[in-house]
SERO-4910 file (N, C-alpha, C, O; in steps of 0.05 Angstrom, whole numbers):
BEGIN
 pado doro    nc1    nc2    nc3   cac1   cac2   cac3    cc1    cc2    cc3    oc1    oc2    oc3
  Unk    A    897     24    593    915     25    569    905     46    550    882     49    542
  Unk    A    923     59    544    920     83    518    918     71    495    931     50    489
  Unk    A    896     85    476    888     76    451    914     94    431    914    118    436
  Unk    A    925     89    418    946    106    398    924    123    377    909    111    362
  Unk    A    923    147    377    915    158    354    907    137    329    885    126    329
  Unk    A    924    134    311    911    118    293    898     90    304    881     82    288
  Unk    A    901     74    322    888     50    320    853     61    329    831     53    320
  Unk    A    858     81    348    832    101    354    815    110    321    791    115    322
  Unk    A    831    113    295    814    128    284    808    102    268    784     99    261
  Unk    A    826     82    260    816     59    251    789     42    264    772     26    255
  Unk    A    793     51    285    763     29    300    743     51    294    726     40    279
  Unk    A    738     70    297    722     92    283    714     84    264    692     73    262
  Unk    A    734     90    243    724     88    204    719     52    204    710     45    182
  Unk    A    723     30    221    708      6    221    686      0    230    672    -20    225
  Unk    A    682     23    248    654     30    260    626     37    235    604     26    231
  Unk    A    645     68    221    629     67    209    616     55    183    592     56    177
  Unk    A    637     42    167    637     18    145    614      5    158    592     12    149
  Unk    A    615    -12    177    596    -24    190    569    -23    188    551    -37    178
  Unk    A    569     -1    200    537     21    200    531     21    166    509     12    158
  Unk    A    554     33    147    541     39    122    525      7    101    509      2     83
  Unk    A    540     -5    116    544    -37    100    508    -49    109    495    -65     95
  Unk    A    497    -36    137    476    -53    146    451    -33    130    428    -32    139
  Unk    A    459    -19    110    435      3    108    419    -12     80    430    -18     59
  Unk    A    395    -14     85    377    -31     62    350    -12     58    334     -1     73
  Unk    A    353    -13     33    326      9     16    309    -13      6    317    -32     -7
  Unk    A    280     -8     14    260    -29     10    245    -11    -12    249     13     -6
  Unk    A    231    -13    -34    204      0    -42    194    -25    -59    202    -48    -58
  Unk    A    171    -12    -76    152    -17    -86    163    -18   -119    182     -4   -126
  Unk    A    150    -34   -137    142    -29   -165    129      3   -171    104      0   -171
  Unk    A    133     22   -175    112     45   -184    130     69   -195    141     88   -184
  Unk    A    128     58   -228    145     76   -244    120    104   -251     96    101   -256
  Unk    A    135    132   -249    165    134   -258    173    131   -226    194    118   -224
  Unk    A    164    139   -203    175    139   -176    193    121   -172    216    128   -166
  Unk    A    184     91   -175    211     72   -174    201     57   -191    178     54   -197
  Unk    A    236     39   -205    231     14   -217    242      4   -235    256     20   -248
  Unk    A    243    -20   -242    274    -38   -241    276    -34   -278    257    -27   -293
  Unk    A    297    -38   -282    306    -33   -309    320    -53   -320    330    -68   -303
  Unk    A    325    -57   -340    324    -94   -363    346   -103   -338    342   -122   -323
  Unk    A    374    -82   -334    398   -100   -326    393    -99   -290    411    -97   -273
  Unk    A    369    -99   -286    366    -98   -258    370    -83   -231    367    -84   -207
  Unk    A    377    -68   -250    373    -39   -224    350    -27   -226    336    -28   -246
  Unk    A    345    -13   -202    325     -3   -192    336     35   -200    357     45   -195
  Unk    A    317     43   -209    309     75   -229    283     85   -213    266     73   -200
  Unk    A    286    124   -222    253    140   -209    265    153   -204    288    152   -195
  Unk    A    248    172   -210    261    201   -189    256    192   -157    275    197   -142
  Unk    A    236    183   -147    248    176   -119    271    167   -113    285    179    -97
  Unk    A    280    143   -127    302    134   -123    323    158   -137    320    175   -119
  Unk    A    335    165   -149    352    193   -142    352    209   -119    369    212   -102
  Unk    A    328    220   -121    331    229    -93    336    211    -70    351    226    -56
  Unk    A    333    184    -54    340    171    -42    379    168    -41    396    176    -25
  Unk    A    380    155    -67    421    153    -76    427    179    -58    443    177    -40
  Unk    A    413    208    -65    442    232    -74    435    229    -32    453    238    -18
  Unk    A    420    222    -21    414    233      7    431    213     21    444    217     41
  Unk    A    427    185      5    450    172     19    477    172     19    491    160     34
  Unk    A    485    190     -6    507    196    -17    522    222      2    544    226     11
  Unk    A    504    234      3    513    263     22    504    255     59    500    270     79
  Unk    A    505    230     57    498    223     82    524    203     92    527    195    115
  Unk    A    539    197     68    566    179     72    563    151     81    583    140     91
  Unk    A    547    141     78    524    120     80    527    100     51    534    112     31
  Unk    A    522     73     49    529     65     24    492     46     31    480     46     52
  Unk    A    486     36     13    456     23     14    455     -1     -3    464      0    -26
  Unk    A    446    -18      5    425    -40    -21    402    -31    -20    388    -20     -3
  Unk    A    398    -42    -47    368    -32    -63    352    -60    -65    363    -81    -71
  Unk    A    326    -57    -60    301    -93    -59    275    -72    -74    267    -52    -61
  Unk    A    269    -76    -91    250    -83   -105    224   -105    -94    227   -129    -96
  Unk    A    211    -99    -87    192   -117    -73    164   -118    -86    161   -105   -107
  Unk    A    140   -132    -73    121   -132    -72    114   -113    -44    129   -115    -24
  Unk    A     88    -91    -43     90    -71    -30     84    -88      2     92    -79     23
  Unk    A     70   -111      1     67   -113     28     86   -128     42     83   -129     67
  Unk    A    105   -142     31    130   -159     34    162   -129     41    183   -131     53
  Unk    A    149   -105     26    172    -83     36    161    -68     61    177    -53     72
  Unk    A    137    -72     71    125    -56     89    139    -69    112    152    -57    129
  Unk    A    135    -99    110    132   -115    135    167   -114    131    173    -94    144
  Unk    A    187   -123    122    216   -113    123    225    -90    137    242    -91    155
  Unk    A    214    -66    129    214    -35    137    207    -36    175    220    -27    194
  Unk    A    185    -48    175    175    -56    201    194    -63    217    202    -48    235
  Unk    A    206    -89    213    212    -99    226    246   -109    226    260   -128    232
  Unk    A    248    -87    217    289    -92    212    305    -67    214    302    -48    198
  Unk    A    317    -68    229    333    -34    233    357    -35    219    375    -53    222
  Unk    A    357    -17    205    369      7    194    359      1    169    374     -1    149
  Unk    A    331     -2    167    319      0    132    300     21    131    280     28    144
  Unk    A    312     27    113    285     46     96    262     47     73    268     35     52
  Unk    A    247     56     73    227     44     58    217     75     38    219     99     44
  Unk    A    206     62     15    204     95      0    173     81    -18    165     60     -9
  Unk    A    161     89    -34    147    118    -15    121    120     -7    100    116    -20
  Unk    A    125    128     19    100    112     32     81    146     45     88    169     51
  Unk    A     61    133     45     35    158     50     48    159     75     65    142     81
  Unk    A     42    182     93     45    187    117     21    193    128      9    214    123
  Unk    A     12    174    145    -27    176    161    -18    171    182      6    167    187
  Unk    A    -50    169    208    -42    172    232    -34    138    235    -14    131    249
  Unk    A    -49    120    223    -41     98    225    -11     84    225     -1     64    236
  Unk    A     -2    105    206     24     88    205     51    111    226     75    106    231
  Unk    A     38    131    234     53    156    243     70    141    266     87    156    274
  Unk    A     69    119    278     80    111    302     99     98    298    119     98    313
  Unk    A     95     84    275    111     60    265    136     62    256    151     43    256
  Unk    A    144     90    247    170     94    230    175    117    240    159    131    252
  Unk    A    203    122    232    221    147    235    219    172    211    240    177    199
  Unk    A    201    184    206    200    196    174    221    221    169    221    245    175
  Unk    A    238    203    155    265    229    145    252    249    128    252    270    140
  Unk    A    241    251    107    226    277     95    212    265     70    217    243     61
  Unk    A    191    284     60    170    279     42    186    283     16    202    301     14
  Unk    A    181    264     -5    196    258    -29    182    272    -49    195    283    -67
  Unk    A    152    273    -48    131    275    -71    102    271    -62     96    258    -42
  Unk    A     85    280    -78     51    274    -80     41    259    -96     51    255   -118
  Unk    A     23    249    -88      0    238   -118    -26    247   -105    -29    251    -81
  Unk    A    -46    249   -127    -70    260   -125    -82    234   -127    -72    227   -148
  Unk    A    -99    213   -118   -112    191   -109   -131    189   -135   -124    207   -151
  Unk    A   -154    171   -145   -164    174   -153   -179    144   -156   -166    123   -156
  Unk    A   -214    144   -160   -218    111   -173   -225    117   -198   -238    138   -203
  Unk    A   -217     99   -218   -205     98   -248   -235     82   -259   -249     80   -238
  Unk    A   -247     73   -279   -260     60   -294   -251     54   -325   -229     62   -334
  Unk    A   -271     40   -339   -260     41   -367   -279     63   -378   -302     67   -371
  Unk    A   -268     71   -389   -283     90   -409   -308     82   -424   -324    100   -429
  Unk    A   -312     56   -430   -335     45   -439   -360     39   -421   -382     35   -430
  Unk    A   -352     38   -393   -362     34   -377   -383     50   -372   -380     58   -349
  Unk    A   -404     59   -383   -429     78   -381   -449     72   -369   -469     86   -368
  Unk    A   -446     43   -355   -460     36   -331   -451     41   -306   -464     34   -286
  Unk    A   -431     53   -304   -431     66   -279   -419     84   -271   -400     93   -283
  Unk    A   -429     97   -244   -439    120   -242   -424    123   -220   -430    103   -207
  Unk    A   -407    135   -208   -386    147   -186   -394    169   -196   -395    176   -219
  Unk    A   -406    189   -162   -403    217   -157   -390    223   -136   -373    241   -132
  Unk    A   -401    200   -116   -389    205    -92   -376    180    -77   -377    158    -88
  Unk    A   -365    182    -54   -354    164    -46   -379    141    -28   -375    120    -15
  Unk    A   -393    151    -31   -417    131    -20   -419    117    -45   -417     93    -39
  Unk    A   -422    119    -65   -425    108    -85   -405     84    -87   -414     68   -103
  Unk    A   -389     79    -80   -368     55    -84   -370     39    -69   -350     25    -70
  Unk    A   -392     27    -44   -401      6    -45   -422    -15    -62   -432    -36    -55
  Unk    A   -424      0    -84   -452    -13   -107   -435    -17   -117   -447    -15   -138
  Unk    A   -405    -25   -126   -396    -40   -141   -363    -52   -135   -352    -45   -114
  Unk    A   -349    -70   -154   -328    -81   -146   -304    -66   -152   -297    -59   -175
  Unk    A   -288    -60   -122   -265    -39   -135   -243    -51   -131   -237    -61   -109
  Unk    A   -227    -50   -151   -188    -69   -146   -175    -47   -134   -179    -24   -142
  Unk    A   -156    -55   -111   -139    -42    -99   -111    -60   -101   -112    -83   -108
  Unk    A    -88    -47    -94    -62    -66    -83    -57    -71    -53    -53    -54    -35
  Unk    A    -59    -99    -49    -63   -102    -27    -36    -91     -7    -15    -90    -19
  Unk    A    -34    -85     13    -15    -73     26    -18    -45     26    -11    -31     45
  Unk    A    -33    -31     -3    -36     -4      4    -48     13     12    -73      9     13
  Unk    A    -38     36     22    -60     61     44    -84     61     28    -99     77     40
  Unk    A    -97     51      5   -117     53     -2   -133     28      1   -156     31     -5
  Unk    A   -125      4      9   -139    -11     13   -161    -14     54   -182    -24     62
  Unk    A   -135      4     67   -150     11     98   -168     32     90   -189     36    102
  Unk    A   -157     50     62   -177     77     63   -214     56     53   -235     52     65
  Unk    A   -207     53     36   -236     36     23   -245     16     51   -268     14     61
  Unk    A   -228      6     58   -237     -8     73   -255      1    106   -270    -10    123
  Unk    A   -242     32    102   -253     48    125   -277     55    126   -290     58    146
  Unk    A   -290     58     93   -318     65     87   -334     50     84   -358     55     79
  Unk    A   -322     23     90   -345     -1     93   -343    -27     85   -351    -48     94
  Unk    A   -330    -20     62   -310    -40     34   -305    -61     50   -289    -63     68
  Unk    A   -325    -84     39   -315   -106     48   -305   -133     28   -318   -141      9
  Unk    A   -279   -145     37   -260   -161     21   -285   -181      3   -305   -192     12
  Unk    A   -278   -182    -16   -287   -200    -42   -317   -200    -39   -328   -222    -45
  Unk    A   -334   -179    -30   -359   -174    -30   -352   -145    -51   -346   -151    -74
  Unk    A   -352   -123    -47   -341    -97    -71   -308    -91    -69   -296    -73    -81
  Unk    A   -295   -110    -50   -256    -98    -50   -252   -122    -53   -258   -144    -44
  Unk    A   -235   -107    -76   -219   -137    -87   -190   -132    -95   -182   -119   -115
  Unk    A   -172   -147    -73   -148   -142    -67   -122   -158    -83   -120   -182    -80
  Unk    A   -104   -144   -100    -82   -153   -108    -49   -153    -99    -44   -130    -91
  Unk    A    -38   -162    -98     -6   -164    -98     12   -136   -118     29   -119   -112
  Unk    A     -3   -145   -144     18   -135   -167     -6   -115   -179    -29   -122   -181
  Unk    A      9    -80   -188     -9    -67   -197    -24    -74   -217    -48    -68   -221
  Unk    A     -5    -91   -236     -9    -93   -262    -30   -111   -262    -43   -106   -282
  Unk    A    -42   -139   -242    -62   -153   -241    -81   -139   -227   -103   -150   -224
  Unk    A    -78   -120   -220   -104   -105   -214   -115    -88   -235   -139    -83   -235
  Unk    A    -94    -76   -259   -101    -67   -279   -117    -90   -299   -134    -86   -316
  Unk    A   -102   -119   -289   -118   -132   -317   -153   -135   -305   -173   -134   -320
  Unk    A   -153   -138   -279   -179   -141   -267   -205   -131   -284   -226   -138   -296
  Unk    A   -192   -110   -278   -200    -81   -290   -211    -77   -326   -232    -67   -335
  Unk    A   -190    -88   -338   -198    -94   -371   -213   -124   -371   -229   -124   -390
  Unk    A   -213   -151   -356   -222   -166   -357   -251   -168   -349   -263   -190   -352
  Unk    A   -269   -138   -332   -288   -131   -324   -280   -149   -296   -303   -151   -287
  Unk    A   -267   -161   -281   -273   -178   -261   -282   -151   -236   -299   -157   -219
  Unk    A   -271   -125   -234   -279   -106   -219   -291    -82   -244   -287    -78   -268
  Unk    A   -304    -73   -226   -313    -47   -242   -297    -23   -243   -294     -8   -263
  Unk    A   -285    -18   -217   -268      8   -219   -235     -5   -198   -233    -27   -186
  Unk    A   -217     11   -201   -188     13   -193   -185     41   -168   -195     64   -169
  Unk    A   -172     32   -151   -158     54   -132   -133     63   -144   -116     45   -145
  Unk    A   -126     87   -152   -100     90   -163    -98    124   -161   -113    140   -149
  Unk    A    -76    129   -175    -69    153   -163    -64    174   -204    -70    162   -224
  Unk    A    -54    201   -207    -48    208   -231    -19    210   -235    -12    225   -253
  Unk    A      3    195   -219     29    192   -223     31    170   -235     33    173   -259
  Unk    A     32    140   -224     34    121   -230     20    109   -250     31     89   -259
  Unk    A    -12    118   -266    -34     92   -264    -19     91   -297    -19     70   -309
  Unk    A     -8    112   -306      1    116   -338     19     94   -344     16     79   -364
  Unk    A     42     91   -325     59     77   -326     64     48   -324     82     34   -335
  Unk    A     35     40   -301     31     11   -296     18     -3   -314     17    -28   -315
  Unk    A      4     16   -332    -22     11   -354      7     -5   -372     12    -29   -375
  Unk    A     23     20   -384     43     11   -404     52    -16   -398     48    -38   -408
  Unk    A     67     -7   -374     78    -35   -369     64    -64   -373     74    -83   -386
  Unk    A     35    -62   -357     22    -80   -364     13    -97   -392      2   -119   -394
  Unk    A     23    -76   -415     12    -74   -433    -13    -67   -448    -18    -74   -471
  Unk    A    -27    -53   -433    -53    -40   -427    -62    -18   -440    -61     -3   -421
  Unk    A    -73     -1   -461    -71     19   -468    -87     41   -452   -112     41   -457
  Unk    A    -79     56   -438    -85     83   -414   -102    105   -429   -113    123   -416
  Unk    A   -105    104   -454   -131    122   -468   -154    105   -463   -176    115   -467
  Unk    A   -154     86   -457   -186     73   -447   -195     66   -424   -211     49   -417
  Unk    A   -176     90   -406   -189     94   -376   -194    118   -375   -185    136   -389
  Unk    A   -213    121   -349   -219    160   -341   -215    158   -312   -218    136   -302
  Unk    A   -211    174   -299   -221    182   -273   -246    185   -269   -259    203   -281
  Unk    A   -257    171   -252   -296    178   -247   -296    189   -220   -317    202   -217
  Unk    A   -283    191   -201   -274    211   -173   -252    215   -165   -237    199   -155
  Unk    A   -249    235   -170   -220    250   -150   -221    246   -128   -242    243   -116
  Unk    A   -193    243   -114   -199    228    -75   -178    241    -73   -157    228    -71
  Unk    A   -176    275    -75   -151    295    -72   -154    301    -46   -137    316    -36
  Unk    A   -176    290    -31   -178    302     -7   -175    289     20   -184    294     42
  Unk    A   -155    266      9   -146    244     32   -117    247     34   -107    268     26
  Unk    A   -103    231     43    -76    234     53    -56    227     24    -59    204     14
  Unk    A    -40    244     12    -26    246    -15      4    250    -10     18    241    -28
  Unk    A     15    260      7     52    265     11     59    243     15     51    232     36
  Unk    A     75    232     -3    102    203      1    121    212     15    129    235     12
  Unk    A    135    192     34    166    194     43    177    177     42    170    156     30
  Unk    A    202    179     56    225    167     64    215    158     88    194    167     97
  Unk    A    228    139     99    215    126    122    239    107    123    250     94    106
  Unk    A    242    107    154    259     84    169    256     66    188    242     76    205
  Unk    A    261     48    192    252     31    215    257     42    235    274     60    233
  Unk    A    245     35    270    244     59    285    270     44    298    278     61    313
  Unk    A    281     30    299    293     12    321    331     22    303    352     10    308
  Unk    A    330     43    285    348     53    265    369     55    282    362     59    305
  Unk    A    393     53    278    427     74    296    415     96    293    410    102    269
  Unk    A    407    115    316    409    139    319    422    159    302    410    180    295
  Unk    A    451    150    294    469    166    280    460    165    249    456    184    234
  Unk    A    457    139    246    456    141    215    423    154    209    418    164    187
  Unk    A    402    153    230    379    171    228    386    204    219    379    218    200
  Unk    A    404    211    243    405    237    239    422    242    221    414    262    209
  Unk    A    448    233    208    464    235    178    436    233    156    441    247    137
  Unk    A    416    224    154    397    217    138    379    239    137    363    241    118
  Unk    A    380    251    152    362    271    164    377    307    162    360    324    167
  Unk    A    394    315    158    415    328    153    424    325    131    432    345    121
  Unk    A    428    294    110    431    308     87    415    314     62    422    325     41
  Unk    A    380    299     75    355    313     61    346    336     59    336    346     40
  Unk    A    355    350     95    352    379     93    374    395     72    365    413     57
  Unk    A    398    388     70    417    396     49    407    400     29    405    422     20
  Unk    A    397    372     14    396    372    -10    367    387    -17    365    395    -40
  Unk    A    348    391     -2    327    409     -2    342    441    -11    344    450    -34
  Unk    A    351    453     14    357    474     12    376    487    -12    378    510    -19
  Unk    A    391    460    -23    411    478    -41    403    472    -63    417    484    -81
  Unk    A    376    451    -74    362    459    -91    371    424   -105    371    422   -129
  Unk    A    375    406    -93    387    385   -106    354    374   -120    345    375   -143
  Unk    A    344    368   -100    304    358   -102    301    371   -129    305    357   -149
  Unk    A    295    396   -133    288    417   -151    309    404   -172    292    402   -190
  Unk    A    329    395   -181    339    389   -199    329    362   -212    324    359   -236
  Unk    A    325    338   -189    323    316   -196    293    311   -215    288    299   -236
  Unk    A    277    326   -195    251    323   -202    247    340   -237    234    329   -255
  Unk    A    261    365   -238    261    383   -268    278    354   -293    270    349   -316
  Unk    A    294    347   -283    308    322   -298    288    295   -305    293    283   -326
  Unk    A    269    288   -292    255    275   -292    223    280   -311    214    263   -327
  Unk    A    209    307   -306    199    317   -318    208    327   -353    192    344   -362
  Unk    A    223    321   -365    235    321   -391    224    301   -407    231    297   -431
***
């Protein structure tokens, strides 16, 4: 039996409704990159850049706000989600589909400024004392790679902002954090960010965020995803969002 032209283009465009309807964006709390605003939407220049790619990708999305190890394990394990913004290491290199790099952060462990008992020069040095990390993140396998063992010197949180209070309550001595975010989680927390320092730079570990999809994705909507990041790269969309953001 012959399909008629239009009932042919109708099962098509129901095809693709379909595909656009199953597409789910997972991230993290970590302003300005992402994060939810009084009436409940989710804001960042990541998230712009995410919208305009799904936008030029003809693709429609929901947005989840999560806790970071509750969006990892979603990302994992559910196709056609994507997840933002996540380090790219060899550890996780298998696990996902990576549509393109969004942004950097420069790593860092943080102290209080009053803290003149201790002494970070080097990274050997951060077993002599207690360091807060967020649990789920590339920095808690990194510390954990150098020896860092759980609730002996790593001491692991859910929410940035309770790893920040850790931190002012003396329960740890220093923080894993980065120089994008730590300004913003401080505020949020209600925390004032002039009474921290950086005591080591950790510029020399893995720093590029992406886009990332579950591997088990529709093929098609991978490569629409993938085609319209290269777009928006080349005609300078990135370069806009990020100069808009920086204001």
């Amino acid at each position: 039996m012959l399909i008629k032209p239009l009932a042919l283009f109708l099962i098509i465009t129901s095809s693709a409704i379909c595909l656009a309807s199953e597409i789910t964006v997972v991230t993290e709390d970590a302003p300005p990159m992402q994060f939810s605003q009084i009436d409940g939407s989710i804001a960042g220049f990541n998230i712009d850049i995410v919208k305009e790619i799904i936008k030029e990708a003809k693709l429609e999305a929901t947005y989840k706000l999560l806790p970071w190890p509750r969006a990892f394990q979603q990302a994992l394990n559910n196709k056609n989600t994507l997840i933002l913004s996540m380090i790219r290491n060899p550890q996780r290199e298998n696990q996902f589909i990576w549509i393109t790099k969004l942004n950097q952060i420069n790593s860092n462990i943080t102290i209080l400024k009053d803290r003149t008992d201790i002494k970070i020069t080097s990274i050997s040095d951060l077993k002599d004392y207690k360091i807060g990390v967020s649990r789920g993140d590339f920095g808690e396998n990194y510390l954990k790679s150098l020896g860092l063992e759980t609730n002996k010197n790593l001491y692991l949180t859910i929410k940035h902002s309770n790893m920040w209070r850790m931190l002012f309550s003396k329960r740890v001595d220093a923080v894993f954090s980065n120089d994008t975010t730590s300004y913003h989680e401080l505020v949020a927390a209600k925390l004032p960010p002039e009474k921290v320092v950086s005591a080591l730079n950790l510029d020399f570990i893995f720093k590029d965020l992406y886009l990332a999809v579950n591997k088990n994705t529709d093929a098609t909507i991978v490569k629409a995803l993938i085609l319209a990041s290269d777009k928006l790269k080349n005609n300078g969309e990135y370069e806009k969002i990020r100069t808009k953001w920086k204001r």
